[in-house]
Biopython code that builds the backbone (N, CA, C, O; Angstrom):
import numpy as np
from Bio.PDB.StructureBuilder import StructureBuilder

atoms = [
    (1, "UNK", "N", (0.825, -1.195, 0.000)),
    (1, "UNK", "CA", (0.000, 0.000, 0.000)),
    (1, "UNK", "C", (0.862, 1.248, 0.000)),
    (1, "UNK", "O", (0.415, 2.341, -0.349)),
    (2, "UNK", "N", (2.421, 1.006, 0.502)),
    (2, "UNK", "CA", (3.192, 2.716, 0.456)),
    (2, "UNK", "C", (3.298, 2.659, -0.389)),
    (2, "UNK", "O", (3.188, 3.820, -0.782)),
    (3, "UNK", "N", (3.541, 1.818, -1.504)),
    (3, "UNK", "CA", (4.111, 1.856, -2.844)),
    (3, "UNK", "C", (3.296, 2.742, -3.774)),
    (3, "UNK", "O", (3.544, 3.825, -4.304)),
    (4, "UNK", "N", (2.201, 1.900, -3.801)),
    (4, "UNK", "CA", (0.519, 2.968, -4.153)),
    (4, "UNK", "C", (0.536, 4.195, -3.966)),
    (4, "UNK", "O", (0.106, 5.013, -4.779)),
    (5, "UNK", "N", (1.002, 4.447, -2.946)),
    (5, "UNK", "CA", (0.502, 5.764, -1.748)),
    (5, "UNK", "C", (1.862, 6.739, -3.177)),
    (5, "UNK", "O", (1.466, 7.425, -4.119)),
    (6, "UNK", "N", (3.122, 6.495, -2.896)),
    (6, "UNK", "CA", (3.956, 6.768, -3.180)),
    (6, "UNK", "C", (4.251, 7.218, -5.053)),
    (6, "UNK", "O", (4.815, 8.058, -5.754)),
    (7, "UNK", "N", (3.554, 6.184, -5.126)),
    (7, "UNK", "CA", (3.774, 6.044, -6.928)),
    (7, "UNK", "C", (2.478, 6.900, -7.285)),
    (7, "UNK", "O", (2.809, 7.217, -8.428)),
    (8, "UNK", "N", (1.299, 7.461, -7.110)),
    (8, "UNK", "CA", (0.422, 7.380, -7.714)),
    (8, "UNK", "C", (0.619, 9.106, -7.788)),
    (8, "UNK", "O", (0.154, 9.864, -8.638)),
    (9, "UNK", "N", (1.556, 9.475, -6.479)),
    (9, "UNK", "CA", (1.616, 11.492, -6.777)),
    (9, "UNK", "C", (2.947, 11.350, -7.615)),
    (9, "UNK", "O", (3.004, 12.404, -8.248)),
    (10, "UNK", "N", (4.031, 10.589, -7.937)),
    (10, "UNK", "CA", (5.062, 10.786, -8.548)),
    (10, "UNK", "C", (4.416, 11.373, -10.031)),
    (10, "UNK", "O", (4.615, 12.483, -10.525)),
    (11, "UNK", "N", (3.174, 9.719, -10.833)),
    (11, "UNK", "CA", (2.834, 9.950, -11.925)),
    (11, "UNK", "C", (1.575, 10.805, -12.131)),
    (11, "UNK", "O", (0.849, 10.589, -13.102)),
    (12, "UNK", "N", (1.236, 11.993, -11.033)),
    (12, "UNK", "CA", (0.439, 12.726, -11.083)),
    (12, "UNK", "C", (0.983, 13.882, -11.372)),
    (12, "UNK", "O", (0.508, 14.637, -12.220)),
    (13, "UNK", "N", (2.121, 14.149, -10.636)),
    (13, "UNK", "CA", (2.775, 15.770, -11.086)),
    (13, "UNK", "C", (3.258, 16.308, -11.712)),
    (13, "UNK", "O", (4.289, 15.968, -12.291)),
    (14, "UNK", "N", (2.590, 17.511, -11.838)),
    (14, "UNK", "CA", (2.789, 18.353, -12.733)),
    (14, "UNK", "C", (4.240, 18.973, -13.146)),
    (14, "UNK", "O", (4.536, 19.769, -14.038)),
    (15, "UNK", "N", (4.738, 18.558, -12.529)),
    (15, "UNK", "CA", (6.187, 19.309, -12.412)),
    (15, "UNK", "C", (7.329, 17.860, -13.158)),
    (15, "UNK", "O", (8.508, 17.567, -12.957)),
    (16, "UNK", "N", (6.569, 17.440, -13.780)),
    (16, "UNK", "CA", (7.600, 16.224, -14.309)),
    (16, "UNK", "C", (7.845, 16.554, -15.886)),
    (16, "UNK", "O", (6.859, 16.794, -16.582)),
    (17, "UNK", "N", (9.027, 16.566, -16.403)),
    (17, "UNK", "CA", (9.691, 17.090, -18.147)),
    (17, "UNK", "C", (10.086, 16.174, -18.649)),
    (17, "UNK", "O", (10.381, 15.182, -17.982)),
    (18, "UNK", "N", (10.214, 16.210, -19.942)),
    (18, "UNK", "CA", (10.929, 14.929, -20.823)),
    (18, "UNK", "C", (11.707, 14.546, -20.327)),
    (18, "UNK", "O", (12.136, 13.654, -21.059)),
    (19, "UNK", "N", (12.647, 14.625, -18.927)),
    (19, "UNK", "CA", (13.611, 14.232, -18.537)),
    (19, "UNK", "C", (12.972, 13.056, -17.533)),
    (19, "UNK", "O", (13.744, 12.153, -17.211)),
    (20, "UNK", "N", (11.384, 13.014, -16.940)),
    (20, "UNK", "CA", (11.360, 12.174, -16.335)),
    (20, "UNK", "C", (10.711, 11.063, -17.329)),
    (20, "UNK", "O", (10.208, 10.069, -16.805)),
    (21, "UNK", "N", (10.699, 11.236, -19.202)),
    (21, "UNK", "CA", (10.537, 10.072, -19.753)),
    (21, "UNK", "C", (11.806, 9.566, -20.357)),
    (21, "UNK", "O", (12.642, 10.210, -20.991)),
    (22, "UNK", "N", (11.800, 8.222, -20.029)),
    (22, "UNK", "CA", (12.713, 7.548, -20.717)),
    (22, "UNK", "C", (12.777, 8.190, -22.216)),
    (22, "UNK", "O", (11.924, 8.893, -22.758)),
    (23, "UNK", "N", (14.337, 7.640, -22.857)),
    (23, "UNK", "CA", (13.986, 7.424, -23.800)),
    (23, "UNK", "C", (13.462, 6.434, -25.006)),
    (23, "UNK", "O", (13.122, 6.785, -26.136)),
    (24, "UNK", "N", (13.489, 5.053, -24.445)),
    (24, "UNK", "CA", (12.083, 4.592, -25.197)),
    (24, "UNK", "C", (10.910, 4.693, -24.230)),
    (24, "UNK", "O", (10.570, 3.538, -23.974)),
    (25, "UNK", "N", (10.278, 5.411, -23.694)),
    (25, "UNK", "CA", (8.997, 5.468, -23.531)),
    (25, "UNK", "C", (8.662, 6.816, -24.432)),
    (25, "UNK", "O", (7.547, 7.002, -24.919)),
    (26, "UNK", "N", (9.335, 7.373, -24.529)),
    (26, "UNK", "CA", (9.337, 8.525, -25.824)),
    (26, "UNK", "C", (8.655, 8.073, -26.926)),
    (26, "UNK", "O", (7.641, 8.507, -27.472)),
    (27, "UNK", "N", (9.490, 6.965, -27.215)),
    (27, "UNK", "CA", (9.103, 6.532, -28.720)),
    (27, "UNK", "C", (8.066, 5.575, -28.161)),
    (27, "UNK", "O", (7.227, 5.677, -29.057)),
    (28, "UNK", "N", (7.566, 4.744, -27.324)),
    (28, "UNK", "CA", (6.446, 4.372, -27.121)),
    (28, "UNK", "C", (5.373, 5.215, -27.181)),
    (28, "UNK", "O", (4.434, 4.742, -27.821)),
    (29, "UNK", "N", (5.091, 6.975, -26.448)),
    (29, "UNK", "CA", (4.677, 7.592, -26.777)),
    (29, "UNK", "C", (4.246, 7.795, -28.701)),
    (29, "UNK", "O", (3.202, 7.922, -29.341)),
    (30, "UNK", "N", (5.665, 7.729, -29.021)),
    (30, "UNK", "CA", (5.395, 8.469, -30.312)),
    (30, "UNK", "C", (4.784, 7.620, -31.260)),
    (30, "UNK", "O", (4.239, 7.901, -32.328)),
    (31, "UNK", "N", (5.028, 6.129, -30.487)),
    (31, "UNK", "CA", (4.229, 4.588, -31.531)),
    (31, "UNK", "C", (2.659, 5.081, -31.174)),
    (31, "UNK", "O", (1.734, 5.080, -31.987)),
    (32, "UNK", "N", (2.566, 5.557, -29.592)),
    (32, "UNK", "CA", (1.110, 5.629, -29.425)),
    (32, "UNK", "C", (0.022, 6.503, -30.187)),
    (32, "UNK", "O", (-1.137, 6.297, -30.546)),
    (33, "UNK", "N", (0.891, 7.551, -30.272)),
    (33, "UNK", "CA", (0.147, 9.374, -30.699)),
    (33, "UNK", "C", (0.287, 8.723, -32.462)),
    (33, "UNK", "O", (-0.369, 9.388, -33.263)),
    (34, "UNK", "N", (0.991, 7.642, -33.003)),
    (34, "UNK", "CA", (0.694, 7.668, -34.203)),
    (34, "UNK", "C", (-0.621, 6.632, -34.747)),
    (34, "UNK", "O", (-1.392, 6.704, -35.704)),
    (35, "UNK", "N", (-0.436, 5.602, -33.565)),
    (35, "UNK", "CA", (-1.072, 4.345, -33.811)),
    (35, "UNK", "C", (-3.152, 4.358, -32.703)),
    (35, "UNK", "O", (-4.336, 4.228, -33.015)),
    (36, "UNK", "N", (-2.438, 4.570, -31.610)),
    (36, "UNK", "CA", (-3.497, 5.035, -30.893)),
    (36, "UNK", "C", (-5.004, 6.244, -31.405)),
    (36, "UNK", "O", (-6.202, 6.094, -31.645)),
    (37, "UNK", "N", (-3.803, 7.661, -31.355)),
    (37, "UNK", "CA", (-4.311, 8.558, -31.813)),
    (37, "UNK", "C", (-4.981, 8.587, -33.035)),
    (37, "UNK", "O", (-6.181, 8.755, -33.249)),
    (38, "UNK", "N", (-3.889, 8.368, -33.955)),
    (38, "UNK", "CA", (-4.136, 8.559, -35.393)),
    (38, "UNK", "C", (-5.556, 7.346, -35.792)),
    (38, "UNK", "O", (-6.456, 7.658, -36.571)),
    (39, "UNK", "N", (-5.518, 6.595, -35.401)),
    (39, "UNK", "CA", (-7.028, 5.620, -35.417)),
    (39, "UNK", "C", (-8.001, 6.474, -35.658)),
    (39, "UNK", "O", (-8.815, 6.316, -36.568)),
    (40, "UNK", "N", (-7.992, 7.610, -34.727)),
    (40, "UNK", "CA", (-9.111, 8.278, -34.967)),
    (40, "UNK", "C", (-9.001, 10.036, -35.562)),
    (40, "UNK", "O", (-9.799, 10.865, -36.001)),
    (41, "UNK", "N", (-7.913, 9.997, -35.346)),
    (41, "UNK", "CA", (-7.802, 11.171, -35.676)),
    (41, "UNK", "C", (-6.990, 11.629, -37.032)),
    (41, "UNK", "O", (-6.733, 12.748, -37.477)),
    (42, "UNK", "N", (-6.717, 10.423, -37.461)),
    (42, "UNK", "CA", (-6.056, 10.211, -39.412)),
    (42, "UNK", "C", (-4.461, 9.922, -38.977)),
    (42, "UNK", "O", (-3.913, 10.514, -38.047)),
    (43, "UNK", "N", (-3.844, 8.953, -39.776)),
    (43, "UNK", "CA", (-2.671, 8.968, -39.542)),
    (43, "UNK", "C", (-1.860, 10.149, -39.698)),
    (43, "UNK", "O", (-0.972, 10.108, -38.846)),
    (44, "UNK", "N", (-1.791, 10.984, -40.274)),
    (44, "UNK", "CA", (-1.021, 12.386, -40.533)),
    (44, "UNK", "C", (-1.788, 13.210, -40.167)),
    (44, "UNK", "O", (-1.688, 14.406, -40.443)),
    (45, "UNK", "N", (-3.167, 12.423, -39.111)),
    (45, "UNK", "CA", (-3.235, 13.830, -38.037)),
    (45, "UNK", "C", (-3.779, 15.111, -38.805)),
    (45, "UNK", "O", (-3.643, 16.279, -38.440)),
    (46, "UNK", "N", (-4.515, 14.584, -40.105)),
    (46, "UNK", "CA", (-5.366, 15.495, -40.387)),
    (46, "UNK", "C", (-7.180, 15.142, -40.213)),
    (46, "UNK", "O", (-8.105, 15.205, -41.023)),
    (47, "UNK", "N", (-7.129, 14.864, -39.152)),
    (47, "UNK", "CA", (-8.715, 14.444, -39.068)),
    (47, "UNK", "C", (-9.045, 13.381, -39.496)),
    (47, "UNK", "O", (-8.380, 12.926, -40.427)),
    (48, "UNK", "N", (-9.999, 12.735, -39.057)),
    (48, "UNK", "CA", (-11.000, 11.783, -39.374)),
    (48, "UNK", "C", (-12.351, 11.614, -38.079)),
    (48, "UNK", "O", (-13.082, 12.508, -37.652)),
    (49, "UNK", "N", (-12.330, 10.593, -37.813)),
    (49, "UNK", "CA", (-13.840, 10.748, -36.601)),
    (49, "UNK", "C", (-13.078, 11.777, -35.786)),
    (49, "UNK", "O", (-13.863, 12.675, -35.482)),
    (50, "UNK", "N", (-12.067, 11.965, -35.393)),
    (50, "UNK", "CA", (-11.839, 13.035, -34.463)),
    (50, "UNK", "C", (-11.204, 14.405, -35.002)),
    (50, "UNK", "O", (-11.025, 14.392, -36.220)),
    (51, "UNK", "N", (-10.882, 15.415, -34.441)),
    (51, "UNK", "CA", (-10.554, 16.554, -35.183)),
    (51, "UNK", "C", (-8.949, 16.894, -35.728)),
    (51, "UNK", "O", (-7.954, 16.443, -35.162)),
    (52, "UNK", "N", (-8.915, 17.651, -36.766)),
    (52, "UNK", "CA", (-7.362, 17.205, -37.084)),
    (52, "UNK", "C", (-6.357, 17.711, -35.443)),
    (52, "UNK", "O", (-6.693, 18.499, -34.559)),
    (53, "UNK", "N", (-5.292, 17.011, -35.556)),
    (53, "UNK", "CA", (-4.190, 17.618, -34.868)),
    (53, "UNK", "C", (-2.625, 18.284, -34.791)),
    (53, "UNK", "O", (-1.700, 18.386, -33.984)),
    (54, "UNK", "N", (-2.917, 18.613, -35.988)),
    (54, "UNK", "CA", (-1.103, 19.623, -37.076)),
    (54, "UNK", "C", (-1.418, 20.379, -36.014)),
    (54, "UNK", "O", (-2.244, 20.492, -35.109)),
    (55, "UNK", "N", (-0.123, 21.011, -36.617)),
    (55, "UNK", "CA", (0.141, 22.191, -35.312)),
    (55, "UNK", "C", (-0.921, 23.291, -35.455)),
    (55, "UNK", "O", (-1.711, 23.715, -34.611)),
    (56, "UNK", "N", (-0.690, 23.743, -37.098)),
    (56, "UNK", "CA", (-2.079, 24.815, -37.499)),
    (56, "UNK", "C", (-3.486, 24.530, -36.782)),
    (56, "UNK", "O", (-4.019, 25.517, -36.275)),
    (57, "UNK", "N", (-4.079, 23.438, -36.690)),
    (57, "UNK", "CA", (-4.672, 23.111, -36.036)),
    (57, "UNK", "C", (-5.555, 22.805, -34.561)),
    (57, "UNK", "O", (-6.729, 22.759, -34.195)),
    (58, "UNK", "N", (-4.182, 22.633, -33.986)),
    (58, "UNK", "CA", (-4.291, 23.213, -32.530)),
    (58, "UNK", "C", (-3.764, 24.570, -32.149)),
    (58, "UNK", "O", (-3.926, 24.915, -30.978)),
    (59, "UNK", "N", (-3.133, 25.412, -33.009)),
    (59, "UNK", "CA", (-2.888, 26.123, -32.728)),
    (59, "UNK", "C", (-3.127, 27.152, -31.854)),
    (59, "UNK", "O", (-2.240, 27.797, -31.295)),
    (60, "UNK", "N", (-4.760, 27.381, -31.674)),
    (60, "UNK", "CA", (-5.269, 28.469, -30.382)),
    (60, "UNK", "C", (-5.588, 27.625, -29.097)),
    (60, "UNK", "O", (-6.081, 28.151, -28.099)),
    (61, "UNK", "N", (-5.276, 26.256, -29.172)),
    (61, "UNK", "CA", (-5.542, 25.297, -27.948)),
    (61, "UNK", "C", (-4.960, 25.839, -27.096)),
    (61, "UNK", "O", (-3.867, 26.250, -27.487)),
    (62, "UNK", "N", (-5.230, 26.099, -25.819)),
    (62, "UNK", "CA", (-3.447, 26.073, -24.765)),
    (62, "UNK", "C", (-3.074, 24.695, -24.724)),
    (62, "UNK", "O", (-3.965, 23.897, -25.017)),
    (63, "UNK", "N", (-1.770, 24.169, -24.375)),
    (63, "UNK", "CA", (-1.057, 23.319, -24.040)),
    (63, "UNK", "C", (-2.180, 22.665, -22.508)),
    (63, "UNK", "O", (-2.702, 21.569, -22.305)),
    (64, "UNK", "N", (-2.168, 23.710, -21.860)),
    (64, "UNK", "CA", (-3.424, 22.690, -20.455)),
    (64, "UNK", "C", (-4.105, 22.136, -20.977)),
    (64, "UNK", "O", (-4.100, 20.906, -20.939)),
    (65, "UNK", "N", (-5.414, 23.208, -22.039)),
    (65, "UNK", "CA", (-6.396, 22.479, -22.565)),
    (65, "UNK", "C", (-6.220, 21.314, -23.131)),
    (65, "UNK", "O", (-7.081, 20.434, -23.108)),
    (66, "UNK", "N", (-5.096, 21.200, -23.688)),
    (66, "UNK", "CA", (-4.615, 19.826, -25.198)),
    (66, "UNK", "C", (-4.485, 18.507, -23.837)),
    (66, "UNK", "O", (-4.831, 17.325, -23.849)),
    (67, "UNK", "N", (-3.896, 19.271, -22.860)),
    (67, "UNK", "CA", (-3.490, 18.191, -21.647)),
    (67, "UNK", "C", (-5.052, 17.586, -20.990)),
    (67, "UNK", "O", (-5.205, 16.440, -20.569)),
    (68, "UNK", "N", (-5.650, 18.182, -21.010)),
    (68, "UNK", "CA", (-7.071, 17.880, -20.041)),
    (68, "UNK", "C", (-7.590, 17.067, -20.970)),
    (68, "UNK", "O", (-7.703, 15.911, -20.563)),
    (69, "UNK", "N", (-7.970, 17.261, -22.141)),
    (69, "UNK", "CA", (-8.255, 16.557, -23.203)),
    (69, "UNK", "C", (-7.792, 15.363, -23.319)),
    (69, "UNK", "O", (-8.530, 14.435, -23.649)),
    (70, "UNK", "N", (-6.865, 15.247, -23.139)),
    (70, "UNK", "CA", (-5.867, 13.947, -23.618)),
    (70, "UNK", "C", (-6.005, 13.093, -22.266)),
    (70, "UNK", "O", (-6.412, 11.933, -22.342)),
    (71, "UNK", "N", (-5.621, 13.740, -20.860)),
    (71, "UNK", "CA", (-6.223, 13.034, -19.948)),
    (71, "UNK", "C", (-7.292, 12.630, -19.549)),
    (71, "UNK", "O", (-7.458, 11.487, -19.123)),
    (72, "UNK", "N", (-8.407, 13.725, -19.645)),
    (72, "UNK", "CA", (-10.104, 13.473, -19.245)),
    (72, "UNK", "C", (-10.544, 13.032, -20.184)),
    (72, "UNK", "O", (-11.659, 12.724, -19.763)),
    (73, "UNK", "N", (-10.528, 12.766, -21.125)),
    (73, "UNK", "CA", (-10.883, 12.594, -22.759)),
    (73, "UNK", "C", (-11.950, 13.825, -22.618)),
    (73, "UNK", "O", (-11.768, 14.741, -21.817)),
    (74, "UNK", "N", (-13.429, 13.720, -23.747)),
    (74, "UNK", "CA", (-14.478, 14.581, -23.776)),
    (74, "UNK", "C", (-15.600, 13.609, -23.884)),
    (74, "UNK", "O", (-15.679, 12.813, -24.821)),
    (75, "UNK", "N", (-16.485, 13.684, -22.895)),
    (75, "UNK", "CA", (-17.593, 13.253, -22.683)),
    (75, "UNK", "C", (-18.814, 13.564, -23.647)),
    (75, "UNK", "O", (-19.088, 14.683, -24.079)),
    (76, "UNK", "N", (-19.464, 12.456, -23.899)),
    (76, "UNK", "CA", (-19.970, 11.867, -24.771)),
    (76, "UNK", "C", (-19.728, 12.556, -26.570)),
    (76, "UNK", "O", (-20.463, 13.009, -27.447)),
    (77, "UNK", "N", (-18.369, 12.304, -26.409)),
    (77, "UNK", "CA", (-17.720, 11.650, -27.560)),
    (77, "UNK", "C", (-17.116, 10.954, -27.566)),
    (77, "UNK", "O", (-16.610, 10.738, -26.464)),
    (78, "UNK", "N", (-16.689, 10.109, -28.641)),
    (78, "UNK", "CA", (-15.591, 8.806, -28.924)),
    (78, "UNK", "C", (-14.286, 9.292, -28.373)),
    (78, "UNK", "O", (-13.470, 8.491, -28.828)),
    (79, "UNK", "N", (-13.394, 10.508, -27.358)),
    (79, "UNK", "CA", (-12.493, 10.710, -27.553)),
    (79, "UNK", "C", (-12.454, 9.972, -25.412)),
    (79, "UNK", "O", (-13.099, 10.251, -24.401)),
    (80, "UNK", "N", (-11.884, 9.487, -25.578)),
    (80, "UNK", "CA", (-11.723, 8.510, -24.493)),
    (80, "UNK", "C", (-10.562, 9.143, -23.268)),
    (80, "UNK", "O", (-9.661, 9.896, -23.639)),
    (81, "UNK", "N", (-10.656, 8.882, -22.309)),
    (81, "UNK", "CA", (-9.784, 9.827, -20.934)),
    (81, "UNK", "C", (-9.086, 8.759, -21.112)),
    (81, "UNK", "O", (-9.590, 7.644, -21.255)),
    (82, "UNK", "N", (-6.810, 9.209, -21.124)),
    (82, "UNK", "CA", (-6.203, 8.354, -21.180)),
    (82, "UNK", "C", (-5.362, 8.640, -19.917)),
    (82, "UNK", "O", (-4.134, 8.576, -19.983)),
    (83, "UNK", "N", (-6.133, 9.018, -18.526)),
    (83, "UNK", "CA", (-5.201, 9.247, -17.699)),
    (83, "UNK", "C", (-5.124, 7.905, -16.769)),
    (83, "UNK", "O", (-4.604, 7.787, -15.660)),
    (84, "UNK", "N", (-5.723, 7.044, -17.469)),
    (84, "UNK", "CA", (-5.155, 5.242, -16.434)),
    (84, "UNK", "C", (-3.588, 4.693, -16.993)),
    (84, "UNK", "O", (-2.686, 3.988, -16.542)),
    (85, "UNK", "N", (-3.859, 5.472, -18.259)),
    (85, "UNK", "CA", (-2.466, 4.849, -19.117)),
    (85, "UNK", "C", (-1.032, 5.956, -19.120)),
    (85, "UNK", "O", (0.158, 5.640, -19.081)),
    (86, "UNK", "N", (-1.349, 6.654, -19.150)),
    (86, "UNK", "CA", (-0.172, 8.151, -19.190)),
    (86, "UNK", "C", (-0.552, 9.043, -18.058)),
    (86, "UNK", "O", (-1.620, 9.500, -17.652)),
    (87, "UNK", "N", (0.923, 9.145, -17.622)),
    (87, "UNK", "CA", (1.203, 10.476, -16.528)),
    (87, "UNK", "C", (1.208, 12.061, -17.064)),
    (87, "UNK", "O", (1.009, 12.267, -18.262)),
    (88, "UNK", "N", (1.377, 12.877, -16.391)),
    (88, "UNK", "CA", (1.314, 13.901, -16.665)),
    (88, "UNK", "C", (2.469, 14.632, -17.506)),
    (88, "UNK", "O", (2.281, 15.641, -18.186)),
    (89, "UNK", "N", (3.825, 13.894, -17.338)),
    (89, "UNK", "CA", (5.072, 14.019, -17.609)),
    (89, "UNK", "C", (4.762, 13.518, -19.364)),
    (89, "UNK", "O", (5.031, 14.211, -20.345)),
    (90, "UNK", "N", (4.128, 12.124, -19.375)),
    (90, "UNK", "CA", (3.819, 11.973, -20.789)),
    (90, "UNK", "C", (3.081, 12.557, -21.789)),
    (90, "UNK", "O", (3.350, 12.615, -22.989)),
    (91, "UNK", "N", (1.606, 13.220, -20.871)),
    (91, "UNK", "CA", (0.984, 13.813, -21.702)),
    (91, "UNK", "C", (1.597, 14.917, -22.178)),
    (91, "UNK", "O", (1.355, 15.275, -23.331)),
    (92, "UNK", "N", (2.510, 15.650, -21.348)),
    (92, "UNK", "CA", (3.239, 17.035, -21.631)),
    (92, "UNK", "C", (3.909, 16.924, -23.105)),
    (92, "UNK", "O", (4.000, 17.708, -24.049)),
    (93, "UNK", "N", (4.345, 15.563, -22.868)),
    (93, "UNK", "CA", (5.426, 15.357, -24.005)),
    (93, "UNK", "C", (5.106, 15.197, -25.632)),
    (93, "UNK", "O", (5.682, 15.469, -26.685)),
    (94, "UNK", "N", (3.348, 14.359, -25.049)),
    (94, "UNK", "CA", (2.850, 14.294, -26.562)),
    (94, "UNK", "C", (2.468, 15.484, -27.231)),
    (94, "UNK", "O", (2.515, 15.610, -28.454)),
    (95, "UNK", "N", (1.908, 16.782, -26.054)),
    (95, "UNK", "CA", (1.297, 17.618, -26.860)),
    (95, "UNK", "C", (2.448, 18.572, -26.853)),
    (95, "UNK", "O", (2.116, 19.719, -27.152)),
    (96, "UNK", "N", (3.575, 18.415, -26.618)),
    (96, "UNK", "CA", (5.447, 18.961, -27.411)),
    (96, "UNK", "C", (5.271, 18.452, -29.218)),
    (96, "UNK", "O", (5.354, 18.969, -30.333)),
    (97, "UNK", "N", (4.949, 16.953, -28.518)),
    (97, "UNK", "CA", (4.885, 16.501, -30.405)),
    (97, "UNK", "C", (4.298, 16.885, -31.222)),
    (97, "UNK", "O", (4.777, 17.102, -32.335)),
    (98, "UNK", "N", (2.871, 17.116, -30.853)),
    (98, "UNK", "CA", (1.698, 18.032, -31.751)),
    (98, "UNK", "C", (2.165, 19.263, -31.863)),
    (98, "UNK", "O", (1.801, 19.626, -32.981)),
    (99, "UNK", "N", (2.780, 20.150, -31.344)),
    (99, "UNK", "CA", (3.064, 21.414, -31.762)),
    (99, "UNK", "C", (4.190, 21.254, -32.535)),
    (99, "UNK", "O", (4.596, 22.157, -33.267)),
    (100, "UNK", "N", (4.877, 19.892, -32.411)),
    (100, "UNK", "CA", (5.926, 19.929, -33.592)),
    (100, "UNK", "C", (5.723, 19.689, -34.548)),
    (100, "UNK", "O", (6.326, 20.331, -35.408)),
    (101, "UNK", "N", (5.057, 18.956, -34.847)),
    (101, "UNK", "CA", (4.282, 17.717, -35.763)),
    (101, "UNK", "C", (4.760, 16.372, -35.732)),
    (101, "UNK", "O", (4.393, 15.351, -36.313)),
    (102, "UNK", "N", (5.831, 16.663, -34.766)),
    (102, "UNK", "CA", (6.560, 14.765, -34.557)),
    (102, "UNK", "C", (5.361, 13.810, -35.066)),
    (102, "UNK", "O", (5.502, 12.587, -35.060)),
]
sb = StructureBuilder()
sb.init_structure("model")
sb.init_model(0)
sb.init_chain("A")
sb.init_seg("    ")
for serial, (resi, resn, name, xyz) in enumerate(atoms, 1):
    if name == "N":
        sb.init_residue(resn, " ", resi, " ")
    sb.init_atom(name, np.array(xyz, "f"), 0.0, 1.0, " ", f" {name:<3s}", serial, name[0])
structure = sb.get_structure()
């Protein structure tokens, strides 16, 4: 149960940078945001059931908003809350990628 106790604010905070992702969980990330994401949202991330995600695109998002999204998903739509699977440190990182276009 400390372990729980212990692990569950590490992968909650906010204060965690690409430095607290590996670097292959990076590219696990980046298998996800292509394979995961792109399912619904087009492989090059120009739309499909979900809305495109190029950088032009999100462009007036804030970075929180893109984060809440990605963690809470949006209710009653197909876009699903992925905060059982990714920390906060990860989500940061994917929506780095979307503004890059990684």
């Amino acid at each position: 149960m400390v372990v729980l106790a212990i692990a569950v604010p590490a992968a909650a905070s906010s204060s965690q940078s690409d430095a607290d992702v590996s670097p292959e969980r990076m590219a696990e990330l980046r298998a996800f945001l292509t394979q995961d994401c792109g399912s619904c949202h087009g492989l090059t991330r120009k739309g499909g059931l979900g809305s495109p995600l190029t950088p032009e695109a999100i462009a007036d998002r804030s970075d929180e908003d893109l984060a809440l999204t990605i963690l809470h998903g949006v209710p009653g739509t197909p876009m699903p809350p992925w905060s059982a699977l990714l920390t906060e440190a990860e989500v940061d990182a994917i929506v780095r990628m979307l503004r890059n276009g990684d």
